[in-house]
N, C-alpha and C positions, 0 to 999 in steps of 0.2 A: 501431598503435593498440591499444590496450588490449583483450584482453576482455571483454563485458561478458555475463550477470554472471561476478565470478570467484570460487572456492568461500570467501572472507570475506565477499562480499559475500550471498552466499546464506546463509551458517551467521549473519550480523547480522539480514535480513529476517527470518528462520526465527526467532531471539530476540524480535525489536519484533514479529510477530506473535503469539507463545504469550504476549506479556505485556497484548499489549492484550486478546486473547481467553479471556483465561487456561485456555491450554492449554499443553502442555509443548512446549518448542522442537523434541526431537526427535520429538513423536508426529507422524504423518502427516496435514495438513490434508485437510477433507474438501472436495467438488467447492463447498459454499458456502463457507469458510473462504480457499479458494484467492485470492479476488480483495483480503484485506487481504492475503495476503503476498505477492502480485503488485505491490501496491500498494506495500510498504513497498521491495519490491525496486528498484522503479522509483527512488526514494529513494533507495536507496543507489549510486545511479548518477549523483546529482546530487553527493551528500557535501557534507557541512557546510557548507565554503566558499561554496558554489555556493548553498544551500538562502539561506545569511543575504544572499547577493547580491540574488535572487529576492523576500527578503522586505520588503528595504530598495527596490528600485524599481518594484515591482509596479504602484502607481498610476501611471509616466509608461509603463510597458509595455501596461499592462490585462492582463495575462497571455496577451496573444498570444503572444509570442515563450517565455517558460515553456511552454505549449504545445505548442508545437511543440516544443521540447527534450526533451521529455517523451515525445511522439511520436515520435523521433529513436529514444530509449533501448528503448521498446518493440517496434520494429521490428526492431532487435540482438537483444535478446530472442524474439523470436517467431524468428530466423534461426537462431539457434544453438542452439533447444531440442530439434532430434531427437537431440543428440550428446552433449545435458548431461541427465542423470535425475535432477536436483537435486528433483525433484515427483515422487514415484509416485503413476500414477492420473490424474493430470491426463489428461485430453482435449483433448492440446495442437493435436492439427487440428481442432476443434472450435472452440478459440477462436482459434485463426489466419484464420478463416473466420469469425466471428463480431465485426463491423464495429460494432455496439451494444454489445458488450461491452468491446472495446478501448477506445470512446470516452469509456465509465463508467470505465472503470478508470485514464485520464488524468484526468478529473472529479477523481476523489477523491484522487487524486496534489495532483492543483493546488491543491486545497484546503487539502488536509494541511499544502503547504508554507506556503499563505497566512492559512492564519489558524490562532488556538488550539481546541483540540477541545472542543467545545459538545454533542456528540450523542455515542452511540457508535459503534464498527463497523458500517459498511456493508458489508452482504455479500451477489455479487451472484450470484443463482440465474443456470445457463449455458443451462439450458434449463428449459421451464414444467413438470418436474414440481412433485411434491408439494413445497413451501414446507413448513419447520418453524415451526412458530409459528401459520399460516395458518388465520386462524377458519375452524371447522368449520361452523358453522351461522348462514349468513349469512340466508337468508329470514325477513324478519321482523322482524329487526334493524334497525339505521338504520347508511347508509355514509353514509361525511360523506368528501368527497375534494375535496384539495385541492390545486389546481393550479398549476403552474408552467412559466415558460419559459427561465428560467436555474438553470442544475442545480448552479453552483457554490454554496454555502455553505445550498443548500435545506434539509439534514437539520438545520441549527441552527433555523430555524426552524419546520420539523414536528416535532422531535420533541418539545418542551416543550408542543405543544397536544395529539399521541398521548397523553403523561400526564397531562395534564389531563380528556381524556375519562376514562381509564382509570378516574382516582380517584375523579373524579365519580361515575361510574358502579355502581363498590365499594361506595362510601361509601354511595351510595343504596339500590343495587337488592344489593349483594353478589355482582352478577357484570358483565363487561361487555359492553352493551346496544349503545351507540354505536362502528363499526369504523372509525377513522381511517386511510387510505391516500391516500400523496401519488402524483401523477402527472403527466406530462410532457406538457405540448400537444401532444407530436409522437405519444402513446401512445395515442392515443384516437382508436377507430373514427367512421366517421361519423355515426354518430347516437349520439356522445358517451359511449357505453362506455368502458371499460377495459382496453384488454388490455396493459398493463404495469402494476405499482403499488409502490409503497415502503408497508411497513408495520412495524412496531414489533414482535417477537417476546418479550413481556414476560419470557418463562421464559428464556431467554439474556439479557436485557436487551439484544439487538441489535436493530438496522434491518436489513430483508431487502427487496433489491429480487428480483423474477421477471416474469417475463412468466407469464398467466396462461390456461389452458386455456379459460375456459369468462369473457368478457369479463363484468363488473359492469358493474350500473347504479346511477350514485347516488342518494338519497334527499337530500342537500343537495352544496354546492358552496360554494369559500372560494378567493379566487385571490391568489397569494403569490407575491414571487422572477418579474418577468415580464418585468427586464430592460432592456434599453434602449428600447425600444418598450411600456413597459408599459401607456398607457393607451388604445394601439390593440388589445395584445391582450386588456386587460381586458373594452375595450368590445365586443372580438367574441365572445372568451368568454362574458358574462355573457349576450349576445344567445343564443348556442345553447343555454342548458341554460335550464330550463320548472321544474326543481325549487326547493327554498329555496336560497336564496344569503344569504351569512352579508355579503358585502362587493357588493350589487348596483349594476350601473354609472351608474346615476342620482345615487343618494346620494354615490357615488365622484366624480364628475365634478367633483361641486361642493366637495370637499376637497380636489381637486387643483388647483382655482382661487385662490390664494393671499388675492387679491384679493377674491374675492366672498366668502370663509369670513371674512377680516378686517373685510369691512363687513355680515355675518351677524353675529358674537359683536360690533362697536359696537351692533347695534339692539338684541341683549341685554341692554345694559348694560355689558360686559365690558371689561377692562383691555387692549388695543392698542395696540400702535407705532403711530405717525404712520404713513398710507403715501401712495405716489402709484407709481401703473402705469405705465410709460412704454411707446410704442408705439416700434415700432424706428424710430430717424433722426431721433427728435425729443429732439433736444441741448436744446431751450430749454427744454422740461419739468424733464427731469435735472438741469442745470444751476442753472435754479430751486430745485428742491426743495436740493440741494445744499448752496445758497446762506443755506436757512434752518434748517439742522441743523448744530449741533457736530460731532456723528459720524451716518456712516448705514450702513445694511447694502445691500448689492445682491443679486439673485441673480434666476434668471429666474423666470416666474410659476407655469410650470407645472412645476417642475424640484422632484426629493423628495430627500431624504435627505441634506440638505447638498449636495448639487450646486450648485460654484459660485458659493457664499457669501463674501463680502467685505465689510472693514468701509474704510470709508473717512473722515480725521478733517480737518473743516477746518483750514485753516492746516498743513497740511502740502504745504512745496514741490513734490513730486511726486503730489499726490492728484488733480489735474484731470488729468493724462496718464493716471493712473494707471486711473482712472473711467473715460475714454475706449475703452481697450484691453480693459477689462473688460466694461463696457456692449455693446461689439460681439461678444462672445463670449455675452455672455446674448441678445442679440437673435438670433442662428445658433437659438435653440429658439423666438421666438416673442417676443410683449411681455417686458418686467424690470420686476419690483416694486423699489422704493424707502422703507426703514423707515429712522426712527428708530432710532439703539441705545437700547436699554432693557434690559438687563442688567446691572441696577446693583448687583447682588448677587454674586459670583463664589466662588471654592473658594481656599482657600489652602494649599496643600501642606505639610505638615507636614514632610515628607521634604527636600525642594527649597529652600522657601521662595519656593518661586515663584507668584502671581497666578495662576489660572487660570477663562476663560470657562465659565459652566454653564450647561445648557439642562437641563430636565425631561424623559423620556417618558413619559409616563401611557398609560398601555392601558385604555381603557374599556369595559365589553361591557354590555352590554342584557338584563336579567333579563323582560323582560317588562312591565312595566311603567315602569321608567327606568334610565336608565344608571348605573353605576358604577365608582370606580372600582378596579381589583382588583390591578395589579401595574404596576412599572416599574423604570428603572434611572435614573443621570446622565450624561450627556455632558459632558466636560471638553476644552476647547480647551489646545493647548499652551502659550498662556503667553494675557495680557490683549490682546494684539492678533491673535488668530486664534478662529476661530469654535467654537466648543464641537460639532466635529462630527469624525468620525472620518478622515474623507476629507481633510482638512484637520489629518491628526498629530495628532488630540486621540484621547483613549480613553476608555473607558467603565468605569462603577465602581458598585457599589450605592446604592439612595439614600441608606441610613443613611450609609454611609462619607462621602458628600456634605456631607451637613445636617453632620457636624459638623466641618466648618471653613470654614464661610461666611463672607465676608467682605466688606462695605459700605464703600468708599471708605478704607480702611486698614484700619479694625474690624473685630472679629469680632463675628458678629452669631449671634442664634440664632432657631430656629424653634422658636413654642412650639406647643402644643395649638389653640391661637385659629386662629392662622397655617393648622396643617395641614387644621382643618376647611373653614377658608375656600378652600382650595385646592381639598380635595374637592368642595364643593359647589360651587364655579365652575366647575370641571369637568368635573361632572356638567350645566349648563347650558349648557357651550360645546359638548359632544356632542351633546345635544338638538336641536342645529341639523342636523343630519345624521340625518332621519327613515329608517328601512330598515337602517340599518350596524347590527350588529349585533356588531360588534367593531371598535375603532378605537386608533389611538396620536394624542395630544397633544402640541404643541411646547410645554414652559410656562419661559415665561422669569422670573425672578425679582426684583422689585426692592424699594426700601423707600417708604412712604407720605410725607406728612408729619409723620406722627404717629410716624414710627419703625419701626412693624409690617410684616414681609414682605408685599408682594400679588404674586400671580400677574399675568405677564404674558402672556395666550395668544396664540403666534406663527403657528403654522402645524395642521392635523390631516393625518392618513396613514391612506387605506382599507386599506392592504396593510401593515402596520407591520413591518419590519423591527426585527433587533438583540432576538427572542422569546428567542433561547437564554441573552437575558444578564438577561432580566426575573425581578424576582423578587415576590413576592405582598406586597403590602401590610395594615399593618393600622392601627391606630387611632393607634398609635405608630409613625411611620417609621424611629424610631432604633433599633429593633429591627431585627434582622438576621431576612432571611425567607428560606426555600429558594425554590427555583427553581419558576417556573409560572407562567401568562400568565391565565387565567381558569377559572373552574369554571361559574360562573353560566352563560357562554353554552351549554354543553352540554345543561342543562336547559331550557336554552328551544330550542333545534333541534328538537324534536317527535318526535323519532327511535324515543325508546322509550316 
């Protein structure tokens, strides 16, 4: 068997880390630097072949088996590093011995391979001294910390709201007021302290995780990335902490109810698929509804993020087996919701030439007086028969890029000013229904009226919105291209500073 590593693989790590860090290949990383070229190393013990295997079957693995491959490599590594001084300085019995570091530094491995880089370097302090970057004068100040229970892909999602506070913050006050640091359910003392955190080091522009000498207490709380059990631990979360909570489990509850948010934005007024809830085993509901839709969407009721979504089209030979198999898959989480498609608007590829399903995410946040909305992206399904959701081979793209190749039943259609006001403002009243949240994402599906004009079709809401690191800030014109950022408004309303 091969050695692992061997001095290529070490002098490639040493390069992919002075470029992501930008420092020089050959200068000596420092004890925080150590854990991206730990990282990249691991990496090159997969090599290429292996990385694009990984990337391609990830969803039927879940990255167990990556994982542990991972783990495999690390363990070589940690074996053969008294005999290899490929690191001066490292304190390699330290982290041979150091069980929460190892585990981080597969995190970020698995990451790396699995998805494209949305944050930047993660670099993980080995022990709680002094942090670079680590606000000096925190009393007084407002900690805003936000919490999580699955560590994979977390940094994409805090680090767009770290600058969002930051700028706010500039913008207003010329320094900043509000300290943004994410943290791990497992990292926090019993009476909801801090004694591990992720935070943003603006003068490197890196993420710095440490364990912290002297545990924080927050001043607000935002729960994000929680997992497969997310709205058990939401809801125990939200139960132990007394401070503000930007996403609190009340108002959460009732967004993850697909059903009851669908018949909340009807009493509105609002545009909706047709639905109907079916309890598990009751074939004659299913069947029924089935029976009076062209095409319908399944998925379970309380299930987010595209989980498990399927369209099903009457008159196709295998769509009643097909429902069947499906149906008892969404019933395994609980009751399945039953829509309408109404997606009658779609993207057409310019490139491809290929049909492709759209869904909106609108990220809303709460000024204090009513919601808004401030940023988002499009979700593109892989061709017209699959659901505009990532999990299911579609990808994500900016909105401008969207809007301009919208497509109505072969047409190209456009979105004018009318259009995108009316989006806003419905919007802003399908939020409304969600008193307390205080930042939220929008499923908005798109279709045409009888008069020809785009209307919003609002599908689903999300207290924990995933897919921040791809949002971008919206403005009055969509087809403008906007930088990267999830909200400013809601910083100024946390009360912090």
């Amino acid at each position: 068997m091969p050695h692992f590593p061997n001095p290529r693989q070490i002098q490639n790590a040493r390069q992919r880390t002075g470029d992501a860090l930008g420092i020089g290949a050959d200068f000596p990383p420092t004890m925080l630097e150590a854990s991206v070229f730990l990282k990249y190393l691991l990496l090159e013990g997969l090599g290429g072949g292996e990385i694009r295997y990984w990337r391609a079957h990830w969803q039927t693995d879940a990255g167990i088996a990556l994982r542990r491959r991972l783990e495999g490599l690390l363990s070589d590594m940690l074996a053969g590093m008294g005999a290899t001084h490929y690191l001066p300085g490292i304190e390699w019995g330290l982290l041979a011995e150091a069980s929460l570091y190892r585990q981080r530094l597969v995190d970020l491995a698995l990451e790396t391979v699995l998805s494209e880089p949305l944050a930047p370097e993660l670099c993980l302090q080995s022990s709680p001294a002094s942090a670079p970057g680590f606000p000096a004068a925190l009393p007084g100040d407002g900690i805003h910390v936000i919490l999580f229970a699955s560590a994979v892909f977390f940094t994409h999602e805090f680090y767009p709201l770290a600058v969002d506070a930051y700028e706010h913050d500039c913008g207003r006050y010329g320094e900043p007021r509000t300290h943004v640091f994410g943290a791990h359910m497992g990292w926090l003392a019993e009476n909801g302290a801090l004694r591990r955190v992720i935070y943003l080091d603006v003068v490197s522009g890196r993420l710095v995780e440490t364990d912290l000498a002297v545990p924080l207490h927050p001043d607000s709380v935002q729960f994000l990335c929680l997992g497969k059990q997310e709205q058990a631990h939401h809801a125990a979360l939200s139960q132990r902490y007394h401070c503000l909570q930007v996403n609190p489990a009340l108002p959460s509850r009732l967004a993850d109810d697909k059903a009851a948010t669908l018949a909340g934005w009807a009493a509105l007024g609002l545009d909706v698929p047709v639905w109907q809830t079916v309890a598990p085993g009751d074939w004659e509901t299913a069947f029924g509804f089935f029976g009076r839709c062209a095409e319908i969407v399944v998925k379970p009721n309380q299930a987010t993020e595209g989980e498990l979504v399927a369209f099903f089209q009457r008159g196709d030979g295998q769509a009643k087996a097909l429902l069947e198999t499906h149906l008892q898959r969404c019933w395994r989480q609980g009751a399945a919701i039953m829509q309408q498609r109404r997606d009658g608007v779609g993207f057409l590829n310019p490139v491809s030439g290929i049909r492709q399903t759209l869904a909106l995410r609108l990220n809303l946040a709460f000024d204090g007086q009513r919601y808004g909305l401030e940023s988002g992206y499009a979700q593109l399904g892989r061709d017209w028969r699959h659901p505009a959701s990532c999990g299911r081979g579609g990808g994500i793209v900016p909105i401008d890029e969207a809007i301009s190749g919208l497509d109505y039943d072969g047409k190209p259609v456009r979105l004018d000013a009318q259009d995108w006001r009316r989006i806003c403002t419905q919007a802003g009243r399908a939020a409304s229904l969600f008193e307390g949240l205080l930042l939220m994402g929008l499923d908005v599906l798109l279709d045409c009226g009888q008069d020809g004009k785009i209307i919003p079709v609002f599908l689903e809401a999300n207290p924990r919105p995933a897919g921040l690191g791809h949002s971008r800030l919206l403005a009055d014109d969509p087809s403008v291209p906007a930088g990267m950022g999830v909200s400013l408004k809601l910083w100024g309303n946390l009360g912090l500073a």
